[in-house]
MIZA-168320 format. One record per residue (C-alpha): y, z, x; residue in three letters. Coordinates in steps of 0.05 Angstrom, whole numbers, padded with zeros to 5 digits, always signed. Each point is the difference from the previous one (the first is absolute). Example, Ala and Ser with C-alpha at 12.3 -4.5 7.8 and 13.67 -1.06 7.14 Angstrom:
! MIZA-168320
-00090+00156+00246ala/+00069-00013+00027ser/
//
This chain:
! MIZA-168320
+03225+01665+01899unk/-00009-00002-00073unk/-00037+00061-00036unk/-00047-00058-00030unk/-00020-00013+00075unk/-00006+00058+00021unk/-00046+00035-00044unk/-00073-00005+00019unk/-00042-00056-00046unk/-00033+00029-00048unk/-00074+00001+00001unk/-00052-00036-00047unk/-00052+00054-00022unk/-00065-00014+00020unk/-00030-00014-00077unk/+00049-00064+00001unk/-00038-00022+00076unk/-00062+00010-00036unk/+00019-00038-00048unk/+00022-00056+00044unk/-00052+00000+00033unk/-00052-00010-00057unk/+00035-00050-00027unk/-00003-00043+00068unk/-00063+00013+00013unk/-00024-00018-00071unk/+00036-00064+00005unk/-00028-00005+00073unk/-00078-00001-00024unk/+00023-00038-00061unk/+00015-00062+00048unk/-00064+00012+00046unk/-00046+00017-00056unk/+00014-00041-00063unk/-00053+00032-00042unk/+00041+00066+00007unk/+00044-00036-00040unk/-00044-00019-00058unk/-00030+00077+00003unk/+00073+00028-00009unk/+00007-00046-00062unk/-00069+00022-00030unk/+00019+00070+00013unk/+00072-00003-00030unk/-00041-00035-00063unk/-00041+00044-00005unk/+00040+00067+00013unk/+00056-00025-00052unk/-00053-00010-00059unk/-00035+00070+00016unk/+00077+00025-00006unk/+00013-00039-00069unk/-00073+00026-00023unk/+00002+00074+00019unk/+00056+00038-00029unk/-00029+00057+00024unk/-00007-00029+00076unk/+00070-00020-00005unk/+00027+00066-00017unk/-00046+00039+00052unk/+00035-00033+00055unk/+00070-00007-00027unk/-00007+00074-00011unk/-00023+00006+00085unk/+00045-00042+00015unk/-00044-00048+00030unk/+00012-00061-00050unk/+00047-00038+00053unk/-00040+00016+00059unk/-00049-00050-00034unk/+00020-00069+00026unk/+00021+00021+00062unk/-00070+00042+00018unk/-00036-00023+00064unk/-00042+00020+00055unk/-00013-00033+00062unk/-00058+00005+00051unk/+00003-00005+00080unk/-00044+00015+00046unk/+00022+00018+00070unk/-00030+00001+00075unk/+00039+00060+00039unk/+00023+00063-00001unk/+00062-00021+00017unk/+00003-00054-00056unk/-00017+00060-00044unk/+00057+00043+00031unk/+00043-00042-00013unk/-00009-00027-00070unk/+00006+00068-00018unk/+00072-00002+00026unk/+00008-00076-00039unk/-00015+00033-00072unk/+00037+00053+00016unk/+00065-00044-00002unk/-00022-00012-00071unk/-00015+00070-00015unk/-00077-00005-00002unk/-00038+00052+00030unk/-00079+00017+00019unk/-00044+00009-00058unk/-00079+00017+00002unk/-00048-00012+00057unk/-00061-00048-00015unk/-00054-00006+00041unk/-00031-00066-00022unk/-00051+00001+00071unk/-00049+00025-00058unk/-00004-00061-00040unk/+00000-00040+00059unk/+00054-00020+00015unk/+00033+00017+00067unk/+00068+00025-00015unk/+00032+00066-00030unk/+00056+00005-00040unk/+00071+00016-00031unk/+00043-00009-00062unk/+00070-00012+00032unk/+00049+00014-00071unk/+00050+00040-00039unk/-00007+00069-00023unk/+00058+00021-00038unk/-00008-00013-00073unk/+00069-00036-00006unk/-00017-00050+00057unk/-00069-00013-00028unk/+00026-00024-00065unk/+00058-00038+00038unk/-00059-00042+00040unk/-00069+00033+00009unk/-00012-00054+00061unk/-00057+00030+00040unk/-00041-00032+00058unk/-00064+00020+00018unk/-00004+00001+00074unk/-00058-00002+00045unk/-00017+00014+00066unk/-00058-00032+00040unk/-00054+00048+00030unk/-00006-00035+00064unk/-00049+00050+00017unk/-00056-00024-00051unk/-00009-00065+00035unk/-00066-00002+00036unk/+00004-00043+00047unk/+00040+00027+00056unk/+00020-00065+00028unk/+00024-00022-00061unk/+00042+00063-00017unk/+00033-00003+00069unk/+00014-00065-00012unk/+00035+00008-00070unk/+00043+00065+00031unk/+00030-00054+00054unk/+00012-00050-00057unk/+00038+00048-00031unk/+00028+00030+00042unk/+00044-00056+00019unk/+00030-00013-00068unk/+00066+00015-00033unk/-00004+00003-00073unk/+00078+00026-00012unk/+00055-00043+00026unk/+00044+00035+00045unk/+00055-00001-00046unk/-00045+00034-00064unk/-00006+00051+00055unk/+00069+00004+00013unk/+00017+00009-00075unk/-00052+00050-00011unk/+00035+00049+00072unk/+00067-00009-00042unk/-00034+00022-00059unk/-00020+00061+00031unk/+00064+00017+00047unk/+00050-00010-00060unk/-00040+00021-00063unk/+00002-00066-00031unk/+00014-00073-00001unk/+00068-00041-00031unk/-00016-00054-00048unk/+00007-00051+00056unk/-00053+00038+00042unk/-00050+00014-00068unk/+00001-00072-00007unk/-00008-00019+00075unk/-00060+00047-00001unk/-00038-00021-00054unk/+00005-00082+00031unk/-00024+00034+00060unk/-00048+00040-00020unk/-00036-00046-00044unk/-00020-00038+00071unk/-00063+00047+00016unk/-00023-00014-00073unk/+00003-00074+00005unk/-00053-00045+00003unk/-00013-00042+00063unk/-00049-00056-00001unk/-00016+00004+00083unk/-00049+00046+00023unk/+00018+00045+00066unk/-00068-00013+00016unk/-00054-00057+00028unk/-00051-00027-00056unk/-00055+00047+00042unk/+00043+00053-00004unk/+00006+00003-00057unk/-00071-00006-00028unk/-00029+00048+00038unk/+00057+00046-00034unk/-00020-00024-00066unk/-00074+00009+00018unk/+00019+00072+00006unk/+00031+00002-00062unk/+00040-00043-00039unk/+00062+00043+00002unk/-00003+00011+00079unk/+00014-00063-00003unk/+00055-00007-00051unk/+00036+00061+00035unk/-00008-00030+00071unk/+00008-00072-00001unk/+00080+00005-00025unk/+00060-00003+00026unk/+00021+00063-00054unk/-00037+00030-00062unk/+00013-00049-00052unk/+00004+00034-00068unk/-00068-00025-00036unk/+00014+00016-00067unk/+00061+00019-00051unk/-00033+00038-00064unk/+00042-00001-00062unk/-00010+00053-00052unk/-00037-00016-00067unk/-00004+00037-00067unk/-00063-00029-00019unk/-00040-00024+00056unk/-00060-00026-00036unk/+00041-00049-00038unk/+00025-00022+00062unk/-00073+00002+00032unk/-00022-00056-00056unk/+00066-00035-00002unk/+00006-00011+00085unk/-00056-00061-00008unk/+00044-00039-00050unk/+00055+00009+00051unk/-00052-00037+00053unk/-00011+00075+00033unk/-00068+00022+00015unk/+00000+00067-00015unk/-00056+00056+00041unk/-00056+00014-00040unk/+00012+00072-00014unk/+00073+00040-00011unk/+00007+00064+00051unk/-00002+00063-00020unk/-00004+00042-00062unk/-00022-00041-00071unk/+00044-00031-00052unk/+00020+00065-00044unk/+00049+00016-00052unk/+00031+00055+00055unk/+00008-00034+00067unk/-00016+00038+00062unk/+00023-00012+00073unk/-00012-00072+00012unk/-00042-00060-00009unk/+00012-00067+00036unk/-00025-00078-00002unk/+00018-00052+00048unk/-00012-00074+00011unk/-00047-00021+00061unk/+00045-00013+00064unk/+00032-00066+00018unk/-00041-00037+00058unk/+00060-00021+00038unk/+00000-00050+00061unk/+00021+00030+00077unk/+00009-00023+00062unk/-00034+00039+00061unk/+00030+00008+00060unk/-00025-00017+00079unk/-00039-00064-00020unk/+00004-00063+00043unk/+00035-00040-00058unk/+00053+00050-00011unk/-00022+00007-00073unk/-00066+00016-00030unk/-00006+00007-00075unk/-00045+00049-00028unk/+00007+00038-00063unk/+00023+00080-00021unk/-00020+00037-00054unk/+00042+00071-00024unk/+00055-00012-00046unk/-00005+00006-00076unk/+00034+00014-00064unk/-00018+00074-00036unk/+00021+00029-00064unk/+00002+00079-00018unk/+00003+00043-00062unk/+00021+00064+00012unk/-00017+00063-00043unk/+00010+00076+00013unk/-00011+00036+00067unk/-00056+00045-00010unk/-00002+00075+00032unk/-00041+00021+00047unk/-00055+00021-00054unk/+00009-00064-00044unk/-00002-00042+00073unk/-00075+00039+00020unk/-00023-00021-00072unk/+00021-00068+00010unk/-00022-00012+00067unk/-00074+00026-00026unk/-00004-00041-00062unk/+00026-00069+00043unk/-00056+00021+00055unk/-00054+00006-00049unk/+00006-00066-00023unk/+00015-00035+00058unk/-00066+00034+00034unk/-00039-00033-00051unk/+00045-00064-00032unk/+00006-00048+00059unk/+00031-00069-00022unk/-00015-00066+00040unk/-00050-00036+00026unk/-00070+00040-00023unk/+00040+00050-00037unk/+00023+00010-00071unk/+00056-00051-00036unk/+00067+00023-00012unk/-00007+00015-00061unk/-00060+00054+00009unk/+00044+00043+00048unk/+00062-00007-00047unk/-00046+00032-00048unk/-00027+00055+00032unk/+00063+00014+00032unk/+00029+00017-00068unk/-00064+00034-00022unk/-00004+00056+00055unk/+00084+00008-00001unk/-00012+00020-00063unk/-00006+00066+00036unk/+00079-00001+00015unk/+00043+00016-00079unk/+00033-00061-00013unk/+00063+00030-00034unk/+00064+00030+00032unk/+00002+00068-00034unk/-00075+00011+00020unk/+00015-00021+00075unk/+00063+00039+00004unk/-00041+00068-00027unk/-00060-00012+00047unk/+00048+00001+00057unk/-00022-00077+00022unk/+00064-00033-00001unk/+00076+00013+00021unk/+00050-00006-00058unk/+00079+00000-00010unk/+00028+00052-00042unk/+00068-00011-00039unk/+00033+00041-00051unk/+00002-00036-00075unk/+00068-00006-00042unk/-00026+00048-00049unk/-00019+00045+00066unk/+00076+00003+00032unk/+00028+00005-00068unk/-00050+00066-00005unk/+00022+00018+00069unk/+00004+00074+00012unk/-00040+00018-00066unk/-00062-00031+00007unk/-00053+00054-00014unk/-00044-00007+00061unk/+00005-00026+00067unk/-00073-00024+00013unk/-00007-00071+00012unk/-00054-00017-00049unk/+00036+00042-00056unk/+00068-00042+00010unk/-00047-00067+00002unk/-00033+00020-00065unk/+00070+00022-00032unk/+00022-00071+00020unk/+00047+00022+00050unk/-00025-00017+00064unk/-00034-00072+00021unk/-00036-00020+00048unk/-00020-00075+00023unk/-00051-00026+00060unk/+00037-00006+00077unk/-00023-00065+00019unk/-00046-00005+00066unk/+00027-00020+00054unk/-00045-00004+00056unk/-00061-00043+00013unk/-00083+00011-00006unk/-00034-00008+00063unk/-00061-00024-00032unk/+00033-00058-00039unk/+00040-00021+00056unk/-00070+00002+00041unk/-00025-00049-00050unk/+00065-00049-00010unk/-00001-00002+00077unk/-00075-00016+00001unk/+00007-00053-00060unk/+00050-00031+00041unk/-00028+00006+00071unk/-00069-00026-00015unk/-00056+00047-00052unk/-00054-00023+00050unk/+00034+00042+00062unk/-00020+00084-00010unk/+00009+00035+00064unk/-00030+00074+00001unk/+00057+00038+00052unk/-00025+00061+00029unk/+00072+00024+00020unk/+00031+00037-00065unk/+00071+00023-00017unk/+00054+00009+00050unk/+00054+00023-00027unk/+00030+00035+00057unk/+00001-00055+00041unk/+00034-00055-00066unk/+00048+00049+00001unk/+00011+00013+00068unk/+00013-00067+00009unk/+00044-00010-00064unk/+00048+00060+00040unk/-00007+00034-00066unk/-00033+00035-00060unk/-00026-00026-00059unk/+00023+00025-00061unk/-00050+00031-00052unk/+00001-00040-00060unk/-00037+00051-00048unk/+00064+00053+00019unk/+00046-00064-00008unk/-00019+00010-00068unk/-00013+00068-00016unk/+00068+00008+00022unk/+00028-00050-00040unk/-00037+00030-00065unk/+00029+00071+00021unk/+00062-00020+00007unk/+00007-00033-00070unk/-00029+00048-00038unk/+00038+00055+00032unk/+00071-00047-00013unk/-00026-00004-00074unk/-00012+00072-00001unk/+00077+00013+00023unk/+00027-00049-00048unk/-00039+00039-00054unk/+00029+00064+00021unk/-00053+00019+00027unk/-00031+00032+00063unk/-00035-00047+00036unk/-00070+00020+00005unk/-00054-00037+00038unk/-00056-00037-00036unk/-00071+00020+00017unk/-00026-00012+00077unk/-00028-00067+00001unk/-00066-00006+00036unk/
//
């Protein structure tokens, strides 16, 4: 045997699956949802002029090294039935190196579900593709009716939502360490069955109103043969523009953007979407084989992402967003748009709206790096505080981009999408324990995520200083 057959094949690493995979899948809800499409050109517009307009933007993330990462920057959204449809999309991202992120409890804002950020961690594979999907589980338990909650359980408990050989893939993934080109590319065609849309409900027409009667999402989790991905969310610079710009497009934008105000510092994340497609299905168990009825859940979202706050700038913001939202309510009988874009930005206000003040007040994680004139001083630099070498010019710092998701705004893109008129009060609360019992592992904390990534820059900065590293301040 030749040594070219008998060495073992090398394998792909799993940033290049990821990347396969986003790519399929974009193309994938390209061809089912046209207007996904048109958002990725309005987004690409619009990201490319912010680029041409902003030196200053430009720089910032060239200087990151998040500039690339741009075009390629999605998330996904799924919602899932079981725990062991949760187990075992845990071992799926794993293949391409995405890992547990956050727990969200969105059974507060009414809707019966709690959550996970499935993504990358490393630094160097987050600026390769940042592809996260927020993943949720179904609280089967916050269903009244007892009838209908055994009912679902049996419905679901009879599906498959992985094909035997994405299963198969994912075992060899685990036994060997990795997957060959050939299998990578298996995998992803595989794998991109549970996230495919299918037109035939699992369920009878009375089925599946009662589920929807429940709640609107009951139903969309229940009635499937697998959790079809209901939206792809590009990343923006400048999300207003592309707020105004979607109706030229023939998008219907939501009244109201997600999250924190329009600011010259962005913070965390804000969002918009486009109302969902009503999209025609045929129920199963009827007399004429076929009856057509209507389904409501998947849509088209946008993000712009700023910093991740700390835990002390995250308390601030949390308060300031709850104040208005306790007394802003938009809709029917409530104020316009444009009074709770207003008084958002008056009370945040409260929050400094400039990097160096953020960075000082301990609000928000930065990135350290050592200047040119700094490793040119290297060794004689009179001082090795952090704030001395930033004012001598030879330490910088720039914002680590968030991440991770807001419960609340993915509350209310869930509830714009599902149906404004449906509010259900759940008297059951967090579970953690029990999300993560059934995901067969931990979360990881995303506020030590990035504390550690801020650590670990500054003290690399430090070193290539000549310095001893020395820690910044605790962060609250």
């Amino acid at each position: 045997m030749s040594r070219s057959l008998s060495m073992p094949q090398a394998f792909v690493s799993p940033d290049r699956i990821r990347l396969l995979f986003t790519e399929a899948m974009s193309q994938m809800y390209r061809a089912e949802v046209p207007q996904y499409g048109t958002l990725i050109e309005l987004v690409a517009d619009v990201n490319a002029g912010c680029l041409e307009n902003d030196h200053d933007l430009r720089e910032r993330l060239a200087q990151a090294g998040e500039l690339e990462r741009i075009d390629v920057e999605r998330h996904g959204a799924i919602r899932l039935g079981t725990a062991d449809e949760l187990f075992t999309i845990r071992r799926l991202f794993a293949v391409m190196g995405m890992q547990p992120v956050g727990y969200y409890d969105l059974s507060v804002a009414g809707v019966p579900v709690h959550s996970t950020s499935f993504r990358p961690i490393d630094e160097a594979a987050l600026n390769v593709n940042p592809f996260r999907v927020f993943t949720s589980l179904l609280r089967l338990e916050l269903i009244e009716d007892e009838g209908l909650r055994g009912e679902a359980e049996a419905i679901l408990a009879k599906r498959r939502i992985y094909t035997p050989r994405a299963v198969a893939l994912i075992e060899r993934h685990e036994q060997n360490g990795g997957l060959t080109e050939a299998e990578a590319t298996e995998f992803v065609a595989e794998a991109l069955e549970t996230f495919r849309w299918h037109g035939e409900a699992t369920v009878s027409a009375e089925t599946y109103k009662r589920l929807h009667d429940a709640h609107r999402l009951i139903a969309d989790v229940v009635s499937f043969k697998g959790p079809h991905i209901n939206h792809l969310t590009p990343r923006t610079l400048d999300i207003d523009a592309v707020q105004v710009r979607m109706p030229e497009r023939g998008i219907t934008p939501k009244a109201v953007i997600e999250g924190p105000p329009r600011r010259h510092c962005d913070i965390l994340l804000r969002q918009t979407s486009f109302k969902a497609l009503e999209e025609t299905i045929a129920f199963s168990g009827d007399d004429d084989g076929a009856a057509r009825g209507t389904h409501t859940a998947r849509f088209g979202e946008i993000e712009q992402r700023g910093v991740a706050l700390t835990a002390k700038g995250r308390a601030l913001y949390d308060q300031l967003l709850a104040s208005v939202r306790g007394e802003v309510q938009v809709g029917a009988g409530g104020a316009g748009a444009g009074a709770y874009d207003d008084e958002l930005a008056a009370r945040f206000k409260a929050l400094p709206d400039s990097w160096d003040e953020l960075r000082r007040a301990d609000l928000a994680f930065f990135r350290y790096a050592a200047t040119p004139a700094g490793i040119a001083a290297a060794g004689s630099t009179p001082s090795g505080d952090p704030e001395a070498l930033i004012a001598s010019g030879y330490l910088t710092f720039t914002p680590i981009v968030y991440e991770d998701f807001l419960p609340v705004s993915a509350a209310g893109i869930f509830q714009s999408n599902l149906g404004t008129d449906q509010q259900q009060n759940y008297a059951t609360r967090s579970n953690r324990g029990a999300f993560e019992a059934a995901l067969g592992a931990a979360v990881q904390d995303e506020l030590a995520l990035y504390a550690e990534r801020q650590a670990a820059s500054l003290d690399s900065a430090l070193e290539a200083l000549g310095l001893v590293g020395l820690p910044l301040k605790t962060v609250a």
